[in-house]
KOLNUMI-715659 format. One record per residue (C-alpha): x, y, z; residue in three letters; residue number from 1. Coordinates in pm, whole numbers, plus 50000, padded with zeros to 5 digits. Layout:
<marros>
- X  Y  Z  Ala  NUM .
...
</marros>
This chain:
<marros>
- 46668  62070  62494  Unk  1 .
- 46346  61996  62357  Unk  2 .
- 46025  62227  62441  Unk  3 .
- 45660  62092  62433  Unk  4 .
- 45517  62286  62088  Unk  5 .
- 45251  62545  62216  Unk  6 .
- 45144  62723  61937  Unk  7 .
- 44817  62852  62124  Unk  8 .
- 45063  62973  62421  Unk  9 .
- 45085  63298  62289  Unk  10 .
- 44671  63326  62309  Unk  11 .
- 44721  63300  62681  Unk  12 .
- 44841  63674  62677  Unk  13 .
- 44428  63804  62614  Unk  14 .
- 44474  64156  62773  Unk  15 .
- 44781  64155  62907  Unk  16 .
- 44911  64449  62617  Unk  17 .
- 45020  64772  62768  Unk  18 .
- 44935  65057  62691  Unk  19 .
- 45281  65238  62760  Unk  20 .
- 45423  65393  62400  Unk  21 .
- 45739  65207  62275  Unk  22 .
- 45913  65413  62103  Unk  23 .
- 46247  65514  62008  Unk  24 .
- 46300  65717  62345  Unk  25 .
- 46119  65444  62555  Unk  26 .
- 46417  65160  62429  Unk  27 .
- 46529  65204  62820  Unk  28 .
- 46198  65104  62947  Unk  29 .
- 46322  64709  62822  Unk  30 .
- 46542  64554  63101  Unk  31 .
- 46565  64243  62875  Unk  32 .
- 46685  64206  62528  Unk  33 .
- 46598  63870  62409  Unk  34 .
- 46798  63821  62006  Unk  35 .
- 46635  63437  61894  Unk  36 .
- 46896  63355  61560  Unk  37 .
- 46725  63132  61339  Unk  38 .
- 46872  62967  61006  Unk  39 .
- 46867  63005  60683  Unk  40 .
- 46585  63171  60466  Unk  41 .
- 46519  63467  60296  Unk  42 .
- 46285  63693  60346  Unk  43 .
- 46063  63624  60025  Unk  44 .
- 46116  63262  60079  Unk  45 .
- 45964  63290  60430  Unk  46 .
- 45756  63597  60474  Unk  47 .
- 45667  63699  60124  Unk  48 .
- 45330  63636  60172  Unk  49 .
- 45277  63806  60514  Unk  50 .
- 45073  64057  60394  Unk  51 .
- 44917  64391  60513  Unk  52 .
- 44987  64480  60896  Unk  53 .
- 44678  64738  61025  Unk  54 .
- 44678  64819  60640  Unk  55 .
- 45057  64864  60594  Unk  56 .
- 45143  64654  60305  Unk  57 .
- 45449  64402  60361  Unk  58 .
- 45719  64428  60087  Unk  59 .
- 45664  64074  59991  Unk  60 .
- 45631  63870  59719  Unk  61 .
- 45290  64054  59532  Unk  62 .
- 45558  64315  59516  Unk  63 .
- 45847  64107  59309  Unk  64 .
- 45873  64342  58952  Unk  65 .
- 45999  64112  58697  Unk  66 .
- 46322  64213  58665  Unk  67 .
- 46464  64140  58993  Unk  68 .
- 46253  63797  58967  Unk  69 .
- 46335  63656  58638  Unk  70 .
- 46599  63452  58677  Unk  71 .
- 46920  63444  58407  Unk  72 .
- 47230  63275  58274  Unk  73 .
- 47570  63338  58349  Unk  74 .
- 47595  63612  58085  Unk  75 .
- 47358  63812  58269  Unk  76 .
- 47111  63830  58012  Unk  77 .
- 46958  63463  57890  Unk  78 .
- 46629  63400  58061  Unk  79 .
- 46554  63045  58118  Unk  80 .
- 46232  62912  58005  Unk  81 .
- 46192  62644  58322  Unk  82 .
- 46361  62598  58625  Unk  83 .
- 46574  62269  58695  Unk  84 .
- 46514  62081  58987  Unk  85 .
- 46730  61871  59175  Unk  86 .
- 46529  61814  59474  Unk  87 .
- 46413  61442  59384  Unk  88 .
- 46054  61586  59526  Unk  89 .
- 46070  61839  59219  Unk  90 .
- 46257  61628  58987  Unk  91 .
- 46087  61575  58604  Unk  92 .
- 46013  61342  58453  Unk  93 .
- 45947  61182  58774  Unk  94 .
- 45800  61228  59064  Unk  95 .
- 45668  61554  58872  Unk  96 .
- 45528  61553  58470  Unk  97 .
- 45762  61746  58245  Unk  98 .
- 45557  62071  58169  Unk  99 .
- 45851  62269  58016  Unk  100 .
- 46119  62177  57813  Unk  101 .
- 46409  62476  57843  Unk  102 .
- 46682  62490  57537  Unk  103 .
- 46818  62807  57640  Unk  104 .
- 47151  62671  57664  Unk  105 .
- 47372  62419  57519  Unk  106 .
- 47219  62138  57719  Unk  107 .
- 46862  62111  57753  Unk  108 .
- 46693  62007  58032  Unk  109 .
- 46335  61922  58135  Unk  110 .
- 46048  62015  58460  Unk  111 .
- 45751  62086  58577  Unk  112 .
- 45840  62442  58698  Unk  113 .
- 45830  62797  58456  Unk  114 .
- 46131  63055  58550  Unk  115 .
- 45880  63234  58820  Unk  116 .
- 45883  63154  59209  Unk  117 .
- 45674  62901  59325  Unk  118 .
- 45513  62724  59630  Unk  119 .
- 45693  62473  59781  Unk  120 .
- 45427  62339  60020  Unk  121 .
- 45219  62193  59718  Unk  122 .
- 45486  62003  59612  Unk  123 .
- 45657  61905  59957  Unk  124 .
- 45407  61978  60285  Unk  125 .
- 45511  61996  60649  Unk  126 .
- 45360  61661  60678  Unk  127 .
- 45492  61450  60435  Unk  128 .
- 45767  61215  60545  Unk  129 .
- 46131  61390  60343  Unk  130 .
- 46315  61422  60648  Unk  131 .
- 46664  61238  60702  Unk  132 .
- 46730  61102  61008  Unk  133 .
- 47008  61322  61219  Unk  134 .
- 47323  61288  61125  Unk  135 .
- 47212  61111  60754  Unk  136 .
- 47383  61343  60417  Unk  137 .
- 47055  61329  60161  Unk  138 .
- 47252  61605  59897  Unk  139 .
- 46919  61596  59717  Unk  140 .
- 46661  61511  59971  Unk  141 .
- 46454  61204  60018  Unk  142 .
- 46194  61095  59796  Unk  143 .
- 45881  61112  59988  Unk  144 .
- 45781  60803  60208  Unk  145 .
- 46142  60688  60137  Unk  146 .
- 46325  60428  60394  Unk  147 .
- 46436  60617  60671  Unk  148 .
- 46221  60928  60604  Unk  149 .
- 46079  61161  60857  Unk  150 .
- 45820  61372  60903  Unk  151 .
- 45875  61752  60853  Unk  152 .
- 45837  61826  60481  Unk  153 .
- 46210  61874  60437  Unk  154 .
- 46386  61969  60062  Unk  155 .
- 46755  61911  60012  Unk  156 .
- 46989  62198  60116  Unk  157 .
- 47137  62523  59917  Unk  158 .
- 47454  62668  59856  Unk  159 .
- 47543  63004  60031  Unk  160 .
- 47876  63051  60004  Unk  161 .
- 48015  63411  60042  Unk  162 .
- 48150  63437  59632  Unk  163 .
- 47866  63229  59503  Unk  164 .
- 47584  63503  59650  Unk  165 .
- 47780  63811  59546  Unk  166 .
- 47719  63628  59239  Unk  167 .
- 47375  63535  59274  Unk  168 .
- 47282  63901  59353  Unk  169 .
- 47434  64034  59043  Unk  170 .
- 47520  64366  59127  Unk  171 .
- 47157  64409  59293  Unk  172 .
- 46954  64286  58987  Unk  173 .
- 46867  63930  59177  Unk  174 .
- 46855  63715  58879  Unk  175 .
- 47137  63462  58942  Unk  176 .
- 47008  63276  59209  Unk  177 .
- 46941  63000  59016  Unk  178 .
- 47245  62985  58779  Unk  179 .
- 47496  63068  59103  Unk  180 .
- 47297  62729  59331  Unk  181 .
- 47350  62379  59317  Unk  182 .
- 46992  62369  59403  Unk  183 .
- 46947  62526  59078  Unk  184 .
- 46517  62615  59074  Unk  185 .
- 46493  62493  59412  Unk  186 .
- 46607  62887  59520  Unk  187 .
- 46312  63039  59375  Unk  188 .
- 46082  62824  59625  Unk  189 .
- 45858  63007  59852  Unk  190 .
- 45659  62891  60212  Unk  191 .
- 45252  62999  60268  Unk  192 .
- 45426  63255  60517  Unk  193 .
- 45038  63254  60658  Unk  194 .
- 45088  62879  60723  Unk  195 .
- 45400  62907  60940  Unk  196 .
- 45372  62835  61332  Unk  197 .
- 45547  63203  61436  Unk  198 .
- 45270  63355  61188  Unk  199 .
- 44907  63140  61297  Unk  200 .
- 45068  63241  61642  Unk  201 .
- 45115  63573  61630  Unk  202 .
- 44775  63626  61502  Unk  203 .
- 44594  63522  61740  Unk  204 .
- 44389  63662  61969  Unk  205 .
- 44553  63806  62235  Unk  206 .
- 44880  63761  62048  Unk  207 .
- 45117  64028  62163  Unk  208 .
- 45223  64297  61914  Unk  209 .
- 45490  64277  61670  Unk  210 .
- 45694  64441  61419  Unk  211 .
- 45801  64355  61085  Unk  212 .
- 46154  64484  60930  Unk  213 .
- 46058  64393  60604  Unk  214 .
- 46427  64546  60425  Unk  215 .
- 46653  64381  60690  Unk  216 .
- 46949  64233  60540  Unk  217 .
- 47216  63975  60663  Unk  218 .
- 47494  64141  60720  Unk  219 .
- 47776  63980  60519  Unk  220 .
- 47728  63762  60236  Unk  221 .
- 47772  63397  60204  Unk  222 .
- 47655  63169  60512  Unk  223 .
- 47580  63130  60897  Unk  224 .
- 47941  63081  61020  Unk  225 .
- 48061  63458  60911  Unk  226 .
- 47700  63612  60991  Unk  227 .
- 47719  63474  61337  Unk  228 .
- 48082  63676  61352  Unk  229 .
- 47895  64002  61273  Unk  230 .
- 47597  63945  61521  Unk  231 .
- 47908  63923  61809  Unk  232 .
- 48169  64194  61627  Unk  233 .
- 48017  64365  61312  Unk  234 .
- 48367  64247  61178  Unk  235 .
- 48535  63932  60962  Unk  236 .
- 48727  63736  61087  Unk  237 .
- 49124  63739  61069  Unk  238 .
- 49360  63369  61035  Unk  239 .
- 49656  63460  61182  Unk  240 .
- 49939  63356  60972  Unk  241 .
- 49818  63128  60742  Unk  242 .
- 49938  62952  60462  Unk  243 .
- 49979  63080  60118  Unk  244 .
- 50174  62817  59976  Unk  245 .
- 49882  62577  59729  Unk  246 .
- 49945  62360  60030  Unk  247 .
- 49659  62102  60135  Unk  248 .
- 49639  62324  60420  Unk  249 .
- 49621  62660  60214  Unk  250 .
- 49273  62751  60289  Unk  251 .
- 49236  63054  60037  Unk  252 .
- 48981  63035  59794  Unk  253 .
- 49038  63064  59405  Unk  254 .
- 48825  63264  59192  Unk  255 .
- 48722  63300  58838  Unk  256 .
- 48664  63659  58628  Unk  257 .
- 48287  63652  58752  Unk  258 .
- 48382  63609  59094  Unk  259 .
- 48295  63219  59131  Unk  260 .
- 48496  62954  59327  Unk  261 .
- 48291  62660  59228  Unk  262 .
- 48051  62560  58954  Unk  263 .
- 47721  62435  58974  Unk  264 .
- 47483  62244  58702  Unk  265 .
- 47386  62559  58524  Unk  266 .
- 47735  62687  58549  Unk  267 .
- 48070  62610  58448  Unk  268 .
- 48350  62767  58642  Unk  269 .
- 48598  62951  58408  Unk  270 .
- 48913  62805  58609  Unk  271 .
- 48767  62475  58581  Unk  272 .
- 48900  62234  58860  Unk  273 .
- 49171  62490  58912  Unk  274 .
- 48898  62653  59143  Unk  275 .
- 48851  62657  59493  Unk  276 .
- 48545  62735  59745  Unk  277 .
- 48741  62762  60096  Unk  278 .
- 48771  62850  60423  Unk  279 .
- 48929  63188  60302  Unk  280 .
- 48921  63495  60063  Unk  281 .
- 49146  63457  59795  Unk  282 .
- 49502  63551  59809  Unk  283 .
- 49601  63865  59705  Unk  284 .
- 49924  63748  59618  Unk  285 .
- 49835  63392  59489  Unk  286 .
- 50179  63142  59485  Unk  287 .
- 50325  63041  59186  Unk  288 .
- 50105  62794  58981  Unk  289 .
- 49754  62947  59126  Unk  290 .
- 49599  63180  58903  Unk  291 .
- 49630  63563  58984  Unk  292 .
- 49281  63694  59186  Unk  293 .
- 49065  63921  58981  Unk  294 .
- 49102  64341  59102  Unk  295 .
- 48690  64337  59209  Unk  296 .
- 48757  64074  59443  Unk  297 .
- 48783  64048  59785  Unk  298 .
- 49106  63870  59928  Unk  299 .
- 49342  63862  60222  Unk  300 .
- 49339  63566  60501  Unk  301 .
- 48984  63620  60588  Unk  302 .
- 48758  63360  60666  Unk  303 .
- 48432  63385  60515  Unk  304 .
- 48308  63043  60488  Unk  305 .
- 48231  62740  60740  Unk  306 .
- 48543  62686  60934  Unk  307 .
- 48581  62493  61264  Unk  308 .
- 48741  62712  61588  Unk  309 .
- 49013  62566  61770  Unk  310 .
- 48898  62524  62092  Unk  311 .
- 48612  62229  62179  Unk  312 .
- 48352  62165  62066  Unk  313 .
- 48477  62100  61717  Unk  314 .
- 48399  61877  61468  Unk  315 .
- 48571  61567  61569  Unk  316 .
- 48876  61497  61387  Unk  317 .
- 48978  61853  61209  Unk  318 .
- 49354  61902  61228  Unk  319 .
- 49461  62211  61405  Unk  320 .
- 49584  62388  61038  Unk  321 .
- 49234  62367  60951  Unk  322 .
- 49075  62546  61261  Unk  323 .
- 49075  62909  61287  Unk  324 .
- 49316  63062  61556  Unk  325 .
- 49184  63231  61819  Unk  326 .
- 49038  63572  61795  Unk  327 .
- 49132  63847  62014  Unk  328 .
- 48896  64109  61870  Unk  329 .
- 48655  64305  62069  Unk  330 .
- 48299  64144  62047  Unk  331 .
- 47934  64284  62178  Unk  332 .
- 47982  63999  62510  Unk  333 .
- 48297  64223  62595  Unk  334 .
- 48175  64567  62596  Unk  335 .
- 47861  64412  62788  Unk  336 .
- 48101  64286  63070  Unk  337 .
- 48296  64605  63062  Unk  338 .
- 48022  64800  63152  Unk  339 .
- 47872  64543  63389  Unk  340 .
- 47596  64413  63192  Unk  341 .
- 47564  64081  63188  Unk  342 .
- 47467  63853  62924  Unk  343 .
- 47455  63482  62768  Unk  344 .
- 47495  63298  62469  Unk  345 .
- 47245  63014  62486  Unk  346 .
- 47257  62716  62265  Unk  347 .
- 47061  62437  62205  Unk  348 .
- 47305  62175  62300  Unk  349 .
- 47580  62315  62432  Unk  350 .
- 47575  62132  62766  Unk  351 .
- 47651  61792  62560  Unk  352 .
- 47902  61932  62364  Unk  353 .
- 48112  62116  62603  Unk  354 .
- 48116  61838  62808  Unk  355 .
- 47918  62039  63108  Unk  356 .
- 47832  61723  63289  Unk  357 .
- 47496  61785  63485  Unk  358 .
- 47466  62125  63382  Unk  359 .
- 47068  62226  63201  Unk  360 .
- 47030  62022  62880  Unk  361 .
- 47301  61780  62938  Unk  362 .
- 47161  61424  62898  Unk  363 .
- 47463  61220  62847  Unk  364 .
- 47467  61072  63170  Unk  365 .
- 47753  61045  63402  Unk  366 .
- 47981  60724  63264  Unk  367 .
- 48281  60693  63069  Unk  368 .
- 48142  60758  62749  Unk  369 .
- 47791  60925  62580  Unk  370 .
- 47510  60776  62679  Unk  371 .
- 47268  60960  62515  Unk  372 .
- 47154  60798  62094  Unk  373 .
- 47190  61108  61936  Unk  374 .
- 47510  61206  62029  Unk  375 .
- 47803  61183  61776  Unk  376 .
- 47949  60835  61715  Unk  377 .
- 48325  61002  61693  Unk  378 .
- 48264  61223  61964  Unk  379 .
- 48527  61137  62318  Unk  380 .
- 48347  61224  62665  Unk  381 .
- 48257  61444  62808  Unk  382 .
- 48228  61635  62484  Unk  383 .
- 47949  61462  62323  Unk  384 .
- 47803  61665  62069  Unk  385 .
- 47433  61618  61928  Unk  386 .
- 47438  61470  61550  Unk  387 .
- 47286  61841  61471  Unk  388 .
- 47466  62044  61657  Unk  389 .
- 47643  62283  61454  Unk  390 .
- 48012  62432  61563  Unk  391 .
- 47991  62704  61350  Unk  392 .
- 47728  62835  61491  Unk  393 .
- 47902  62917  61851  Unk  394 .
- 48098  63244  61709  Unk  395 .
- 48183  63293  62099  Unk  396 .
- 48362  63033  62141  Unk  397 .
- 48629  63169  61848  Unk  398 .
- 48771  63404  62033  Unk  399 .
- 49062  63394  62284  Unk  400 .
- 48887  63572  62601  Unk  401 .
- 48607  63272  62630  Unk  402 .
- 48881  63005  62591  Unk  403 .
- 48805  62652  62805  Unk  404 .
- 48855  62687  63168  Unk  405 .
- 48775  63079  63122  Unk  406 .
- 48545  63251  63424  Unk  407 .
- 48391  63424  63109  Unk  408 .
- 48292  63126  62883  Unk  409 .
- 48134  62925  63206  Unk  410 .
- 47966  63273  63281  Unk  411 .
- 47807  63364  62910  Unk  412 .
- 47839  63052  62750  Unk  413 .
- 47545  62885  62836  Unk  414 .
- 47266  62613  62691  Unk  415 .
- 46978  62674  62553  Unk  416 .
- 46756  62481  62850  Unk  417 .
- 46888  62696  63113  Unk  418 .
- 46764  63005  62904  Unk  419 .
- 46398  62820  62913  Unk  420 .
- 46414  62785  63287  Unk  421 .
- 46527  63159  63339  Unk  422 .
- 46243  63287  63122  Unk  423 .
- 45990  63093  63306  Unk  424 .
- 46077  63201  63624  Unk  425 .
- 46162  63513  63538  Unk  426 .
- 46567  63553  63571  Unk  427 .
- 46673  63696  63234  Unk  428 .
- 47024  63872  63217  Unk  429 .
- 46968  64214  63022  Unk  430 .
- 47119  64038  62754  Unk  431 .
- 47050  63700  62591  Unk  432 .
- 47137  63557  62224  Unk  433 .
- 46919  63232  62133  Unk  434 .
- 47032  62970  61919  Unk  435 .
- 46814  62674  61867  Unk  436 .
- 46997  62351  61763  Unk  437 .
- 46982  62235  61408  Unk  438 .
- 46703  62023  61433  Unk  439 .
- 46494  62259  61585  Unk  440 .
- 46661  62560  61402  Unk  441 .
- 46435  62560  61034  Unk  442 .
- 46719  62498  60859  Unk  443 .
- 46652  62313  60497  Unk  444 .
- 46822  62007  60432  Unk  445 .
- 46840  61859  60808  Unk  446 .
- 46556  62030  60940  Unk  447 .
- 46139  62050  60894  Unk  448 .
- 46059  62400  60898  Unk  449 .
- 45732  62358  61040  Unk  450 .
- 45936  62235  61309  Unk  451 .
- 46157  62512  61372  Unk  452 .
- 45906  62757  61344  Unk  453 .
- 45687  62574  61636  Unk  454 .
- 46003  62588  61818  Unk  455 .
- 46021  62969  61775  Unk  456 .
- 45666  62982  61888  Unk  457 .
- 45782  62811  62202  Unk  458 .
- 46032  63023  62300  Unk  459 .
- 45842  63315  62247  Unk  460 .
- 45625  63200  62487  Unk  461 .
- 45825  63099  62773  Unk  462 .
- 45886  63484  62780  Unk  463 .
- 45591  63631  62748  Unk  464 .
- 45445  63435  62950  Unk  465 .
- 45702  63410  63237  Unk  466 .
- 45718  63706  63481  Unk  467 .
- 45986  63946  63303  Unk  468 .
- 45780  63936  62978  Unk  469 .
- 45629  64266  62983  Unk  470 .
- 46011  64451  63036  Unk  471 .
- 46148  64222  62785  Unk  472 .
- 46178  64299  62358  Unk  473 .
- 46225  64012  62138  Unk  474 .
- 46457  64019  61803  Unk  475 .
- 46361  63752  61588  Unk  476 .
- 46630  63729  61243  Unk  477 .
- 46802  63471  61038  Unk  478 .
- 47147  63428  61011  Unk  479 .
- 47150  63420  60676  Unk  480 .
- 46906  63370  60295  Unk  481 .
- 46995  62973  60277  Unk  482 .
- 47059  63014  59913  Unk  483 .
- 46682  63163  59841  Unk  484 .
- 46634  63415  59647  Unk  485 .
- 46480  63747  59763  Unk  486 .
- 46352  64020  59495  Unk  487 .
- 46485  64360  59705  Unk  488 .
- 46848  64427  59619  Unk  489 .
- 47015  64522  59906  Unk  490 .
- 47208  64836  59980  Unk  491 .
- 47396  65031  59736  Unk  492 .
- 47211  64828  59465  Unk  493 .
- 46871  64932  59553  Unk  494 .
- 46809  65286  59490  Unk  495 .
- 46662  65311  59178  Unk  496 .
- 46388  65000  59271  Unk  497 .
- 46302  65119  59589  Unk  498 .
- 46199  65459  59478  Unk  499 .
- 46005  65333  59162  Unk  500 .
- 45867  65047  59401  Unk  501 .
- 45715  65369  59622  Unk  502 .
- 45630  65605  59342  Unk  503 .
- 45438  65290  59200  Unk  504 .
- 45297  65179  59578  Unk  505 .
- 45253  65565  59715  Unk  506 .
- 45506  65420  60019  Unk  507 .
- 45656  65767  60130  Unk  508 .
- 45824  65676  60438  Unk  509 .
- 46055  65382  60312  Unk  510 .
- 46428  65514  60465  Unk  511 .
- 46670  65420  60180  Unk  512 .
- 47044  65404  60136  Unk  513 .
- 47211  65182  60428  Unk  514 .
- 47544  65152  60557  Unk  515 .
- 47800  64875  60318  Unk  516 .
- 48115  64754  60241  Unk  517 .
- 48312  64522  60090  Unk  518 .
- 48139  64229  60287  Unk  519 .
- 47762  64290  60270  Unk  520 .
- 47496  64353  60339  Unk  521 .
- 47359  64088  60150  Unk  522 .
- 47008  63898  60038  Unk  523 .
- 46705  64035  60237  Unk  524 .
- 46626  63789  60605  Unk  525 .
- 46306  63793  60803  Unk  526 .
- 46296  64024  61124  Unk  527 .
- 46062  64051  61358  Unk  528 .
- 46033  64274  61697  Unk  529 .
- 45772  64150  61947  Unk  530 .
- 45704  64287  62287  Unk  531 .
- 45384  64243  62541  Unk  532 .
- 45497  64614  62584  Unk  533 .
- 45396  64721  62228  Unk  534 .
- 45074  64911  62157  Unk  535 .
- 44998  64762  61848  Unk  536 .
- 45189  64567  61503  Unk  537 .
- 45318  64754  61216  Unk  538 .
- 45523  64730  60938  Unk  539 .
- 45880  64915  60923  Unk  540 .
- 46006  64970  60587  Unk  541 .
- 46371  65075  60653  Unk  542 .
- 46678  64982  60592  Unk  543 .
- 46836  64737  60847  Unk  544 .
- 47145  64455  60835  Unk  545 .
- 47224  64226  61142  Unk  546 .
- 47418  64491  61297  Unk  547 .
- 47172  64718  61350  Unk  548 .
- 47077  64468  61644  Unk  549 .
- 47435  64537  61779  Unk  550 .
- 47314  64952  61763  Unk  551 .
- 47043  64870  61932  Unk  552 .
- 47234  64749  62229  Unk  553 .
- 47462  64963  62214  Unk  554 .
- 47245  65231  62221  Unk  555 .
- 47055  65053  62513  Unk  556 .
- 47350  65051  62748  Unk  557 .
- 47559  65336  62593  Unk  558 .
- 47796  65139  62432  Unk  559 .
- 48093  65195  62205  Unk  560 .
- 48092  65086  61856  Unk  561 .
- 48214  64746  61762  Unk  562 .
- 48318  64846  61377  Unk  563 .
- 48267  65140  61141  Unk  564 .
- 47938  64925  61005  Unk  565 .
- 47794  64912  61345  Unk  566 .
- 47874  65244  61370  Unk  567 .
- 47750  65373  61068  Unk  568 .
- 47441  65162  60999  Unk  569 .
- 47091  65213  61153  Unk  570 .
- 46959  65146  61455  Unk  571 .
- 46699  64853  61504  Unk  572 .
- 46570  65123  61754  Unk  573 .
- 46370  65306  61512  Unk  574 .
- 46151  65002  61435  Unk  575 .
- 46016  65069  61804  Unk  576 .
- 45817  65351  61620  Unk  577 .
- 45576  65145  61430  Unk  578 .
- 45477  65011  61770  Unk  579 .
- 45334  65317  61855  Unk  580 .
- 44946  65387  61824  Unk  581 .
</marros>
């Protein structure tokens, strides 16, 4: 499960860049399309200091304009004068001297931090000891050096939540990210992107060549469990029949005027307790005593937020009302198989919690119950998941054709460990979707990011160094922004900035508009494309959301469209130009 970090791996590749074009017509020349999912960040939080690329400025942070970085009140208008901090590493008056007192509201409150982004590794570094032990709820963090604290430089987690960063976006002016957290300031915290593992390794010499997406956007709003449904089908997901009754099993959401199901500590939901941040959209038809769903919102019986699937691995002890029924809606994995292609979905972990006994990465021995420490104390053998694995994050595994005891789920469903082996020897399927296990996934609040990103570094090097790694391109993305904010609107809200950003910058090339809908695209995610193949980096400046990955293979083994957004949006092919010398 675990790879050796070997950040200077990637040196190893000193000459071994081709000089064969790869561009948009050379996408056939890859035999291997290797898409690595990371968690959680946006793209200012992590790569807004990446810089220039062979002169090619990166839309980054030197870039934010104050009006998509200020951040605001609920009225839309109210600019704080400091950001509150909940993280007890940011916290005033202690650990941190109160700098700024803000009275902006009807509650003041004091900290150490103006309303402007700011970096969180000199407050919290990838060395101190703030991490909590797997499987330990810290809602705020852990005071540095606390009992129990690892190393990793971890901060508490965020809210993403599929109302709360429609929200937080505010119609594309990015100034409610604060307001719309229960993190509050801790959104407008930024890494030294020039700090990061995947960045000290990718410039080094002998690196091989990348390229930056820098206006890639996650495809639907809110978090990972309903991004990882659009990576697979460009589509949200359907509960069949369920309840609409105010029932403790009525999973519908409840909404106030501005769109909120919950309140945080800058905000007060309008509904009061009467609101509800669920599984589900709101009702369009709300029962009796349930307030009726404002016109602007989206409802139905769609799930949007984290929701457990029905078949194992779940989390232990969810009732079958509250798991979502099997899908039976086409996904990428099937049109691969229809056409022959074959393909995997590897995850860190997945051995141990599907109860593959002896299969790569299971450690959990061959007794009655789990041997192995980190496993879940509820969990039943032979389904013993790790304390950090995350169900939500196995969208395959959701729908009805890779169902337990299924040739297709023993076929594509696969752990991460296996996909190691492969790379190294040089047996990747055509296809292959990454997904790191939490603690090794960068994901705040359970996971050191320094961690993760060494972890990325790894896998990028067992295939480019392994014998397929010159026909192979690798899609690094995030599932989702974490809750942190980002200062490019994304599409339709963008227009207007992006063309004063390039009659400011002299950009002339930046391809606006992008496909949307009711669902997304939402905050701006990192994306790189790397490839021993590629003739040099660059920087592409287009207009991207998680789907165009699906276009990409779709285009790469004539495929049929998944969705009208898959359809419509554009390819992650064209980024193959600014590989070209």
């Amino acid at each position: 499960m675990f790879l050796k970090h070997s950040i200077g791996g990637l040196a190893a590749l000193a000459c071994a860049a081709a000089a064969t074009p790869a561009s948009s017509e050379s996408l056939r020349e890859f035999n291997h399309i290797v898409v690595i999912y990371q968690e959680n960040h946006s793209f200012d939080n992590l790569f807004g200091l990446w810089g220039a690329v062979n002169g090619e400025p990166v839309q980054g942070l030197p870039f934010a304009d104050a009006a998509h970085t200020e951040q605001v009140r609920a009225d839309g208008t109210t600019a704080y004068s400091c950001l509150l901090q909940n993280d007890v590493n940011l916290a005033s008056p202690s650990p941190l001297a109160t700098s700024c007192t803000d009275a902006t509201g009807a509650t003041s409150f004091v900290s150490a931090f103006q309303n402007k982004p700011f970096q969180i590794d000199d407050y919290i570094a990838a060395t101190d000891k703030t991490c909590p032990a797997p499987g330990v709820s810290a809602v705020n963090g852990l005071l540095k050096n606390a009992a129990g604290a690892l190393t990793g430089g971890c901060t508490r987690d965020l809210v993403h939540r599929y109302y709360s960063e429609q929200f937080q976006i505010n119609g594309g002016k990015q100034n409610r990210y604060v307001t719309g957290s229960d993190a509050a300031g801790l959104s407008m915290g930024y890494y030294d992107t020039t700090k990061l593992p995947i960045y000290v390794a990718l410039h080094r010499r002998g690196a091989p060549h990348y390229v930056i997406a820098d206006h890639f956007f996650q495809s639907a709003f809110g978090g990972s469990f309903l991004n990882h449904q659009w990576l697979v089908a460009s589509a949200t997901p359907v509960f069949a029949n369920a309840l609409n009754d105010a029932s403790g099993n009525d999973l519908h959401s409840v909404v106030d005027a501005n769109g909120m199901a919950a309140s945080t500590a800058l905000y007060t939901n309008l509904l009061g307790s009467s609101a509800k941040d669920a599984q589900l959209t709101a009702s369009c038809n709300p029962p009796s005593g349930r307030p009726a769903t404002p016109e602007n919102v989206a409802c139905g019986d769609f799930a949007i937020n984290t929701i457990q699937p029905y078949y194992q691995p779940y989390a232990p002890g969810t009732v079958d009302a509250k798991r979502l029924p099997p899908l039976e809606n086409a996904t990428i994995g099937d049109r691969l198989s229809a056409r022959g292609i074959d393909w995997a979905w590897y995850s860190g972990g997945w051995s141990n919690a599907n109860g593959d006994i002896g299969a790569p990465g299971w450690t959990n021995g061959n007794g009655i119950g789990c041997a192995d420490p980190n496993a879940l104390a509820t969990a039943t053998f032979p389904n013993c998941p790790d304390k950090l694995f995350q169900f939500h994050h196995q969208p395959f595994n959701y729908f009805k054709a890779y169902a337990p005891g299924t040739t297709a789920r023993h076929d594509h469903l696969r752990d991460e460990a296996e996909f190691v082996q492969l790379a190294k020897t040089g047996r990747l399927k055509p296809v292959s979707f990454v997904k790191p296990i939490g603690a090794e996934n960068e994901h705040p609040g359970y996971a050191s990011e320094a961690d993760g990103s060494s972890h990325l570094v790894d896998l990028i090097a067992s295939i480019v160094n392994g014998p397929d790694g010159r026909e192979t391109l690798i899609i690094v993305t995030y599932d989702e922004f974490g809750g942190s904010w980002d200062h490019v609107p994304p599409p339709p809200y963008q227009s207007e900035h992006v063309a004063e950003r390039e009659h400011h910058h002299g950009h002339d090339h930046h391809a606006g508009g992008g496909a949307h809908d009711r669902w997304g695209p939402g905050t701006r995610i990192p994306a790189l494309l790397i490839s021993k193949r590629f003739d040099r980096s660059g920087v592409d400046h287009a207009n991207y959301d998680t789907t165009s990955i699906l276009k990409l293979i779709e285009e790469r083994y004539h495929l049929a469209p998944l969705g009208s957004r898959d359809a419509e949006v554009r390819s992650l092919t064209r980024a193959l130009d600014a590989a070209e010398r």
